[in-house]
Chimera marker file (.cmm) of the C-alpha trace (Angstrom):
<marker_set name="trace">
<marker id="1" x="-11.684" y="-8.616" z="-2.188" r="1" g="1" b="0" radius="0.5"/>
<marker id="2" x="-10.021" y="-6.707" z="1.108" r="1" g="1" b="0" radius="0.5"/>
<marker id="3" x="-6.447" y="-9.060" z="2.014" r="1" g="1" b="0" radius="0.5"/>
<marker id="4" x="-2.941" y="-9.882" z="1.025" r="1" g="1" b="0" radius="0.5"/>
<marker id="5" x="-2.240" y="-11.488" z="-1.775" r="1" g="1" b="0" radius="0.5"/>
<marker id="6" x="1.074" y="-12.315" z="-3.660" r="1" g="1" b="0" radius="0.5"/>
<marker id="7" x="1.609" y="-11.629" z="-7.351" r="1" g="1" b="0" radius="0.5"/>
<marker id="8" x="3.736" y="-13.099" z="-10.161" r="1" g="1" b="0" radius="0.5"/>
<marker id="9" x="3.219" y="-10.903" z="-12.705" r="1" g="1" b="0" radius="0.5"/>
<marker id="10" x="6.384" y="-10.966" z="-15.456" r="1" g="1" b="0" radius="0.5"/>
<marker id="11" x="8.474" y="-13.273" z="-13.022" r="1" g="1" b="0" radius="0.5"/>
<marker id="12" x="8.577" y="-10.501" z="-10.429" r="1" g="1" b="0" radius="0.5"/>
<marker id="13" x="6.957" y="-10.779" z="-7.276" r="1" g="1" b="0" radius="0.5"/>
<marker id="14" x="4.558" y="-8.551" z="-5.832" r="1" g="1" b="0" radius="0.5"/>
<marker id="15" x="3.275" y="-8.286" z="-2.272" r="1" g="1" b="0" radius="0.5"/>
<marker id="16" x="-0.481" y="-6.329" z="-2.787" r="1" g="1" b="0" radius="0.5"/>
<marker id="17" x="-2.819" y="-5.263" z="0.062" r="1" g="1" b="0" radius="0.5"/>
<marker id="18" x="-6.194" y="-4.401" z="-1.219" r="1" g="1" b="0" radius="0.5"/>
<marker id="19" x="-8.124" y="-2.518" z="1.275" r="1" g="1" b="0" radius="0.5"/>
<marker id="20" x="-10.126" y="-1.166" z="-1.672" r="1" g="1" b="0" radius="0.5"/>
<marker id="21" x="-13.962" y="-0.439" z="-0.943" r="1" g="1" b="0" radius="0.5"/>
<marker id="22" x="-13.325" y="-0.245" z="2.913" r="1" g="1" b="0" radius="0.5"/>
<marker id="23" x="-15.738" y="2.181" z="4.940" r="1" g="1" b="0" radius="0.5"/>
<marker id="24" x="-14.753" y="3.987" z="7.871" r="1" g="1" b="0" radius="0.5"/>
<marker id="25" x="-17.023" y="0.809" z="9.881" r="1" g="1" b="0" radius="0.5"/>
<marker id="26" x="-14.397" y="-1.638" z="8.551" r="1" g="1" b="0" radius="0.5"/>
<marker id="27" x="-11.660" y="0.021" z="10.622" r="1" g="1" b="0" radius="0.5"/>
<marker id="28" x="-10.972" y="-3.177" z="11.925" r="1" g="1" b="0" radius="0.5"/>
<marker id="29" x="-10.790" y="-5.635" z="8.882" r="1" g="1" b="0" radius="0.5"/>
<marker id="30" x="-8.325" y="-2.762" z="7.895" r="1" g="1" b="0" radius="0.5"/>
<marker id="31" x="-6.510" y="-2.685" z="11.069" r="1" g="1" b="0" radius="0.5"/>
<marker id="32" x="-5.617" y="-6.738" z="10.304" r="1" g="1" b="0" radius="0.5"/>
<marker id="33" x="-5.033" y="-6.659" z="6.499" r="1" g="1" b="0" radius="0.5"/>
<marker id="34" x="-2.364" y="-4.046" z="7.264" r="1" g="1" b="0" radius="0.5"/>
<marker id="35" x="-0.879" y="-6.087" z="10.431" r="1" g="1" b="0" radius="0.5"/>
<marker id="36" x="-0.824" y="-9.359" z="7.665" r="1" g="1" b="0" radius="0.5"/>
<marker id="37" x="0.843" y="-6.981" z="5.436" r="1" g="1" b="0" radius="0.5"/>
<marker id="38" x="3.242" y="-5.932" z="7.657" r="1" g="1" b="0" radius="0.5"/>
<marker id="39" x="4.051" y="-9.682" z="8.851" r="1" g="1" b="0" radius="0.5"/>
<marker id="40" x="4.372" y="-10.702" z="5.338" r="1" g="1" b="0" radius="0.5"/>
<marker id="41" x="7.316" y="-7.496" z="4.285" r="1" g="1" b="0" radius="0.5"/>
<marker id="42" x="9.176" y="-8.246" z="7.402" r="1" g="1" b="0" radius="0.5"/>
<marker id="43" x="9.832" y="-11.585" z="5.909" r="1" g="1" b="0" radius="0.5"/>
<marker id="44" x="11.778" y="-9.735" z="3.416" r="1" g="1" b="0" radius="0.5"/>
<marker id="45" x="15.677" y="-8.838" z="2.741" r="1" g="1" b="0" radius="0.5"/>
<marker id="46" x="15.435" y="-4.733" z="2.628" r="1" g="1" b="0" radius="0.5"/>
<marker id="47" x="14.833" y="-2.611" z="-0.301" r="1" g="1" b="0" radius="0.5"/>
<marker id="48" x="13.833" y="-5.518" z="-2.228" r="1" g="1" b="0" radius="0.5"/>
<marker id="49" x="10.126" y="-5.688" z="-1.931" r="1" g="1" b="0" radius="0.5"/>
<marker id="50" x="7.542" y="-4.328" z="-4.542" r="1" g="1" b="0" radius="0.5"/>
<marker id="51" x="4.284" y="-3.117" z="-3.025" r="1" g="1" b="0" radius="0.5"/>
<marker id="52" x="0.957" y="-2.542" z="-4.405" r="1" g="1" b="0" radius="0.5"/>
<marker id="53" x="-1.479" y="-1.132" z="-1.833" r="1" g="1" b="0" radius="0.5"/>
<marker id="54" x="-5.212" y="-0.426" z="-3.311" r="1" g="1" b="0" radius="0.5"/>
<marker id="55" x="-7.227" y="2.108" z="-1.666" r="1" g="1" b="0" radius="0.5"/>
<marker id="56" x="-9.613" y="2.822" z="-4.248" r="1" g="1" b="0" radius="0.5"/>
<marker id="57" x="-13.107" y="3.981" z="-2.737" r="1" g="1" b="0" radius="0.5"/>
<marker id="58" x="-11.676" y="3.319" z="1.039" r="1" g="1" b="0" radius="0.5"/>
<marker id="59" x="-12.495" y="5.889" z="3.943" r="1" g="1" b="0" radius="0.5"/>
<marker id="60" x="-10.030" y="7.770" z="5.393" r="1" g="1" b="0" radius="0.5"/>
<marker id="61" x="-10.405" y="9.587" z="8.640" r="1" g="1" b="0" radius="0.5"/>
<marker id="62" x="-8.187" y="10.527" z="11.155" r="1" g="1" b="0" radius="0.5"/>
<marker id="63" x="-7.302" y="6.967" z="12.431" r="1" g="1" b="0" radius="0.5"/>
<marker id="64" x="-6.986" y="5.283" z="9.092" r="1" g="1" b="0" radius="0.5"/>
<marker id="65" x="-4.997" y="7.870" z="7.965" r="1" g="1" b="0" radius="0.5"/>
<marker id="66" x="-2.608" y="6.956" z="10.857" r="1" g="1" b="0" radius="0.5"/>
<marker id="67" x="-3.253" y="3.443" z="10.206" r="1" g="1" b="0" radius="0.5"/>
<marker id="68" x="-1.800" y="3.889" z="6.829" r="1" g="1" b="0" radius="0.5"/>
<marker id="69" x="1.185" y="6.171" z="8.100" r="1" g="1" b="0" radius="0.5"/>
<marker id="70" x="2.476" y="3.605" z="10.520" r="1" g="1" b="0" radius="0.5"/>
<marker id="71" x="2.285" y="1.030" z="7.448" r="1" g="1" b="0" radius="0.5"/>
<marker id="72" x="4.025" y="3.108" z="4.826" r="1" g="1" b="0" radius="0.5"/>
<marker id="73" x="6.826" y="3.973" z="7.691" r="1" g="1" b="0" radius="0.5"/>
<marker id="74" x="7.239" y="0.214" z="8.877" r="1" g="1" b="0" radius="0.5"/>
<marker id="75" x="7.721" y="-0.982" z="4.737" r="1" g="1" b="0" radius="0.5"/>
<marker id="76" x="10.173" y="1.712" z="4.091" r="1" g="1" b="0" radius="0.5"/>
<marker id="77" x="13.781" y="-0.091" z="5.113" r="1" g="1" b="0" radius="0.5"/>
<marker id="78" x="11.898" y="-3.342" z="2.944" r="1" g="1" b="0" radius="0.5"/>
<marker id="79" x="10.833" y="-1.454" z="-0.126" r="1" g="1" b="0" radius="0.5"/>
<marker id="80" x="12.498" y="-1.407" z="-3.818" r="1" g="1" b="0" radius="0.5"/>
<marker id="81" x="9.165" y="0.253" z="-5.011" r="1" g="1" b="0" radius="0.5"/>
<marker id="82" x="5.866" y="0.726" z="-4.416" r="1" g="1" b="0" radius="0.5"/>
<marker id="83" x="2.776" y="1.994" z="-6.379" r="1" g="1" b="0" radius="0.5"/>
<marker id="84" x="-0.840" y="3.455" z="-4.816" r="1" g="1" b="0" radius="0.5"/>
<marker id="85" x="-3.898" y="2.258" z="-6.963" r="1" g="1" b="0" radius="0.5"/>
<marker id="86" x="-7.316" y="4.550" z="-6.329" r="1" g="1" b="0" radius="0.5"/>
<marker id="87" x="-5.430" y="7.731" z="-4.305" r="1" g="1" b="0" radius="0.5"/>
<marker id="88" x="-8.071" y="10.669" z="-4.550" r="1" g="1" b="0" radius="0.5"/>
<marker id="89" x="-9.549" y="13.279" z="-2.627" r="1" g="1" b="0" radius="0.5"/>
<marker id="90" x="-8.624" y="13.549" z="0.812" r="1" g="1" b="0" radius="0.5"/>
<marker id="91" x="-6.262" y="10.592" z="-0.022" r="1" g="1" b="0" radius="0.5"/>
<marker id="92" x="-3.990" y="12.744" z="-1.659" r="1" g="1" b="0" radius="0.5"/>
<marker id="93" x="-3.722" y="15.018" z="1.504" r="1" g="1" b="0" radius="0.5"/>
<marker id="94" x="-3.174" y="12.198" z="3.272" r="1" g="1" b="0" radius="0.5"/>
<marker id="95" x="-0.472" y="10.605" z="1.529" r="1" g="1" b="0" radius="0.5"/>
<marker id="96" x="1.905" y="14.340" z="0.850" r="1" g="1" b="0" radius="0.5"/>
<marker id="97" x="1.729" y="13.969" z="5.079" r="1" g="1" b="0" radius="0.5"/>
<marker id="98" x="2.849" y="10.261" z="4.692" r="1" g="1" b="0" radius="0.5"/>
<marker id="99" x="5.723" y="11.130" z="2.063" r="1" g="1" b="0" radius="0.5"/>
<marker id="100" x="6.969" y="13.974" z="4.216" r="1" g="1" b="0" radius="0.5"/>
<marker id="101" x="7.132" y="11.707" z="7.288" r="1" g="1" b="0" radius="0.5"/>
<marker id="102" x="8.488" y="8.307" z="5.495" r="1" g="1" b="0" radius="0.5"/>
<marker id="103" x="10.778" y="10.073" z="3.169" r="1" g="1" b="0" radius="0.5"/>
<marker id="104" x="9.682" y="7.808" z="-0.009" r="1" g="1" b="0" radius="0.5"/>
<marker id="105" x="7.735" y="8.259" z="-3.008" r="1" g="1" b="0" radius="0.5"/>
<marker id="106" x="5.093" y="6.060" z="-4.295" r="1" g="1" b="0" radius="0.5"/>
<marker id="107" x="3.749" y="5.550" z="-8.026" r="1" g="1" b="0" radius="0.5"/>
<marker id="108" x="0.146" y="6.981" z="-8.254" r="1" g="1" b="0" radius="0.5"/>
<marker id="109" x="-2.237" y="4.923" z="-10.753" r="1" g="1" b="0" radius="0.5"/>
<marker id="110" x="-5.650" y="4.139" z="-10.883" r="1" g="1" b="0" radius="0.5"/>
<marker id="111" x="-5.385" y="0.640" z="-12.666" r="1" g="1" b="0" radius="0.5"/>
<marker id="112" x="-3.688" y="-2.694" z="-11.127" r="1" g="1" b="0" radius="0.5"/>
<marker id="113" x="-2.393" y="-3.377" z="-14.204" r="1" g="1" b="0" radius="0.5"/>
<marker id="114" x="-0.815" y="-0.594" z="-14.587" r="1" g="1" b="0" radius="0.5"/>
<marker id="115" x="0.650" y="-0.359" z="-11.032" r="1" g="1" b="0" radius="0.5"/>
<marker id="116" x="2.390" y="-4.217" z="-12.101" r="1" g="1" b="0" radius="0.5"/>
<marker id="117" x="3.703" y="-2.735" z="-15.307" r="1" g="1" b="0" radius="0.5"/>
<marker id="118" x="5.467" y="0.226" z="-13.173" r="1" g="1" b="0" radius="0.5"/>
<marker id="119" x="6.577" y="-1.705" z="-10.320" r="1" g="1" b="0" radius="0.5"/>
<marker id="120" x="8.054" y="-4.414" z="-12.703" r="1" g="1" b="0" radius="0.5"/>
<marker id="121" x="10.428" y="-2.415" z="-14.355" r="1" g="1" b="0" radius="0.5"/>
<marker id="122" x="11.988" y="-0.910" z="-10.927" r="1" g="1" b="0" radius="0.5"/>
<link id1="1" id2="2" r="1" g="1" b="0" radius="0.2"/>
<link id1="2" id2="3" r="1" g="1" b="0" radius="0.2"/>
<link id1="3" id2="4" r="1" g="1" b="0" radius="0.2"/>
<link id1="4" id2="5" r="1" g="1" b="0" radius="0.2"/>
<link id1="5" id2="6" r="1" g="1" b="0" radius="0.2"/>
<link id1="6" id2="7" r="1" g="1" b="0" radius="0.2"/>
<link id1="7" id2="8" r="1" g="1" b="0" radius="0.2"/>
<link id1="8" id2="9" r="1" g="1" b="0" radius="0.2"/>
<link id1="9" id2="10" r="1" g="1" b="0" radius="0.2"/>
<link id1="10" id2="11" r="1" g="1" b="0" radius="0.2"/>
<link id1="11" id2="12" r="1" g="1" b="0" radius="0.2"/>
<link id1="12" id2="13" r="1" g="1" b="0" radius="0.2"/>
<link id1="13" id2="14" r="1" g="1" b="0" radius="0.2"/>
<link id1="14" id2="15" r="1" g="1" b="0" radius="0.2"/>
<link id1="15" id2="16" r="1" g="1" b="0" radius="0.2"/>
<link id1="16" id2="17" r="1" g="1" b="0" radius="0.2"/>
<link id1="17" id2="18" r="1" g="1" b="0" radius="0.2"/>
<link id1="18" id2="19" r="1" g="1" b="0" radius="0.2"/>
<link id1="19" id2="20" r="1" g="1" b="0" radius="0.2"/>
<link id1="20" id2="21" r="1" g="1" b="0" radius="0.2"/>
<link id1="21" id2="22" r="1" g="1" b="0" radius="0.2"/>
<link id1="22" id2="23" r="1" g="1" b="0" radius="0.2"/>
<link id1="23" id2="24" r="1" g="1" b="0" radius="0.2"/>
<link id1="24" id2="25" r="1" g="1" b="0" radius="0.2"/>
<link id1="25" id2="26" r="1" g="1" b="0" radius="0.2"/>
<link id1="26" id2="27" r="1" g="1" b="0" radius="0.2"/>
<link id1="27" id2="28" r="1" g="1" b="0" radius="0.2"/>
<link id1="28" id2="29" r="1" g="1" b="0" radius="0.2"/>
<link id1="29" id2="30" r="1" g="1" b="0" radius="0.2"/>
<link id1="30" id2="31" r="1" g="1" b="0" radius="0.2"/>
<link id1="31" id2="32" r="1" g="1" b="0" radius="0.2"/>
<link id1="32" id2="33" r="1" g="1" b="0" radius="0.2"/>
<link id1="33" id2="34" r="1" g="1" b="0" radius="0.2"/>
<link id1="34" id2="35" r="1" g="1" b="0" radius="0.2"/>
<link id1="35" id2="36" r="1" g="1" b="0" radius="0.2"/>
<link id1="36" id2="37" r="1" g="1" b="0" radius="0.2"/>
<link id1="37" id2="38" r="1" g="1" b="0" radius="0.2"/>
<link id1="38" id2="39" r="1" g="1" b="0" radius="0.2"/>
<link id1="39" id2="40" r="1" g="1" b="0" radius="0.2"/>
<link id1="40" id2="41" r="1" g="1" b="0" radius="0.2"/>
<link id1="41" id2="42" r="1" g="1" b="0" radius="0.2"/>
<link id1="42" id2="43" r="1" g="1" b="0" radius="0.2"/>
<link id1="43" id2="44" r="1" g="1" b="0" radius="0.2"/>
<link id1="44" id2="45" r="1" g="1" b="0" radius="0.2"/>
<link id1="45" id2="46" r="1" g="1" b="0" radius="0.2"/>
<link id1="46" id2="47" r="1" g="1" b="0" radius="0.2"/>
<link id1="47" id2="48" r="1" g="1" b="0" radius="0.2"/>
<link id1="48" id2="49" r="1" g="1" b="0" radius="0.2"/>
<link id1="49" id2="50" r="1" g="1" b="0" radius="0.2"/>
<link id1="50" id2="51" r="1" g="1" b="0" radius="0.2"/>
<link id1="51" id2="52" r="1" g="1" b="0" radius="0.2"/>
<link id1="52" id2="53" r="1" g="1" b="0" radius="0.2"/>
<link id1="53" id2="54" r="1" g="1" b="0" radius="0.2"/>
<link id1="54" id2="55" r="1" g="1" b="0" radius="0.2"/>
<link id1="55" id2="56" r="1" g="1" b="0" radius="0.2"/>
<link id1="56" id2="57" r="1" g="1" b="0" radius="0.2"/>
<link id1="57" id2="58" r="1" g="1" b="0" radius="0.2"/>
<link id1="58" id2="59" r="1" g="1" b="0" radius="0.2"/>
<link id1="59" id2="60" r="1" g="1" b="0" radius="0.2"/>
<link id1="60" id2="61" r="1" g="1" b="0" radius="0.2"/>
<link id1="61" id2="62" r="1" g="1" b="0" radius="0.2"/>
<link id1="62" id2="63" r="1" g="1" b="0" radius="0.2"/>
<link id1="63" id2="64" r="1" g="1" b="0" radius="0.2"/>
<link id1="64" id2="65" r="1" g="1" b="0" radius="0.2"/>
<link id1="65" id2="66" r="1" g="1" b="0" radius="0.2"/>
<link id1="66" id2="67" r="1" g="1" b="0" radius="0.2"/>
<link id1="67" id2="68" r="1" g="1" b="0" radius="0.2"/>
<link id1="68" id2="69" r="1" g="1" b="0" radius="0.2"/>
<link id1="69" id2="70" r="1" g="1" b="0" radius="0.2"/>
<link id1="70" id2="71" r="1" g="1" b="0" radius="0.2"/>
<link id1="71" id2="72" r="1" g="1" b="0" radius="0.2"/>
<link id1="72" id2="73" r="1" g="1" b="0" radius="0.2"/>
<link id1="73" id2="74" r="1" g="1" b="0" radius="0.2"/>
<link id1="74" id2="75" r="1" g="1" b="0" radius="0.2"/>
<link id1="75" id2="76" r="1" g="1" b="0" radius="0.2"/>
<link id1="76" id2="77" r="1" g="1" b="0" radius="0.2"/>
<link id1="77" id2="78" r="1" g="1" b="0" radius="0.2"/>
<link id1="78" id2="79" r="1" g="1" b="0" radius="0.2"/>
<link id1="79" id2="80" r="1" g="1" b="0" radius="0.2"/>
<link id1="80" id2="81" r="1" g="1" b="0" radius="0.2"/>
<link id1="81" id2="82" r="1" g="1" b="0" radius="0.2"/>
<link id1="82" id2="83" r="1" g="1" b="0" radius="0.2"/>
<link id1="83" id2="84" r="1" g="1" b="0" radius="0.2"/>
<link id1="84" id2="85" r="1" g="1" b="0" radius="0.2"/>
<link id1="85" id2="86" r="1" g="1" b="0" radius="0.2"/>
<link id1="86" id2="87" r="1" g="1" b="0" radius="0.2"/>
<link id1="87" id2="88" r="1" g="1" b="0" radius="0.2"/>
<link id1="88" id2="89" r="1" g="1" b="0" radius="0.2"/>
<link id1="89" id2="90" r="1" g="1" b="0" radius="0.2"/>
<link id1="90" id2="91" r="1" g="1" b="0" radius="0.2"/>
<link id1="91" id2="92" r="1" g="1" b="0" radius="0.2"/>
<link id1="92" id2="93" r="1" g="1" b="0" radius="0.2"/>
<link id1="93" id2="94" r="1" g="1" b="0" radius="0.2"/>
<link id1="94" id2="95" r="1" g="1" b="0" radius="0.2"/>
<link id1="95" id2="96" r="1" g="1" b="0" radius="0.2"/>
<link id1="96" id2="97" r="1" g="1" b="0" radius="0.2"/>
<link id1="97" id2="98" r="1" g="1" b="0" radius="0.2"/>
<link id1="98" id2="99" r="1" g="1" b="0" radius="0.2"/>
<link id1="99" id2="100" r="1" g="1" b="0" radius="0.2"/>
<link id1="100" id2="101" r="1" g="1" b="0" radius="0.2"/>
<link id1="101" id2="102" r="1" g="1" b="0" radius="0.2"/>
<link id1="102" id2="103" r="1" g="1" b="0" radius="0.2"/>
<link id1="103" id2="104" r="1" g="1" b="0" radius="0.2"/>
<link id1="104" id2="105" r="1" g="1" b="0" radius="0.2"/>
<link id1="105" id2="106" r="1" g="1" b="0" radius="0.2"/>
<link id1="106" id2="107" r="1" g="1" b="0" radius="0.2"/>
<link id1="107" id2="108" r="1" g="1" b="0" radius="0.2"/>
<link id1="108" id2="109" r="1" g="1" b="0" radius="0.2"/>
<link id1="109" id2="110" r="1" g="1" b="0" radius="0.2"/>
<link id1="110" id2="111" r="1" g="1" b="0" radius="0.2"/>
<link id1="111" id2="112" r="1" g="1" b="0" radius="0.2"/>
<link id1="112" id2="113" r="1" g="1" b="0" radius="0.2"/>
<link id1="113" id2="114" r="1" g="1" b="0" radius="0.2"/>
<link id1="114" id2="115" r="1" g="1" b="0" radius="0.2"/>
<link id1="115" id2="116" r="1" g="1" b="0" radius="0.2"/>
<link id1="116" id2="117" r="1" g="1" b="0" radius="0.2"/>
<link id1="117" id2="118" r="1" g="1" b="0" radius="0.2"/>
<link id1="118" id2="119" r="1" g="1" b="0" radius="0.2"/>
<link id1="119" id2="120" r="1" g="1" b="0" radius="0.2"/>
<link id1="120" id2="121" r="1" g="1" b="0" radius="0.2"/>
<link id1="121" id2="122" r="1" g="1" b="0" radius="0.2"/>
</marker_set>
């Protein structure tokens, strides 16, 4: 279900925004996860936080592409780590812009579990 949650997963905290499922009509529901998001990192010491964002099945177009830009560059002076669940298609086009703007990597994964695994030994 689309919001920000936080994780314990092997005593490490986790802040995840799932925005999985999303169509291009939920522009706004994404528009406010991401704002939440973004309230809950700046709450945070920087490069300390570990990030799982889910965008499996989600609609990108031109706007949530920049939606997602202006998030990834806003985390980056908060972020230890972060890891992508559900990147395809288009995604991935999306997200080699986002890198060469932000100047980070991400982890690519298409499990949850697997992004915690990653992002807990960081």
């Amino acid at each position: 279900m689309a919001g920000v949650y936080e994780l314990n997963y092997k005593s490490k905290n986790i802040l995840y925004l799932d925005v999985a499922e999303l169509k291009l009509k939920d522009k706004l529901e994404l528009q406010k996860h991401v704002e939440c998001a973004e309230e809950q990192i700046r709450k945070h010491p920087p490069k300390s936080l570990l990030v799982i964002t889910n965008v499996t099945d989600t609609a990108f177009d031109t706007q949530i592409a920049a939606i997602m830009g202006e998030y990834a560059d806003h985390n980056t002076p908060y972020i230890k780590a972060s890891a992508l669940v559900g990147i395809s298609g288009v995604q991935k086009i999306v997200l080699a812009a986002i890198k060469a703007i932000v100047g980070r990597d991400f982890y690519l994964t298409d499990t949850i579990e697997e992004a915690q695994e990653w992002l807990t030994q960081q």
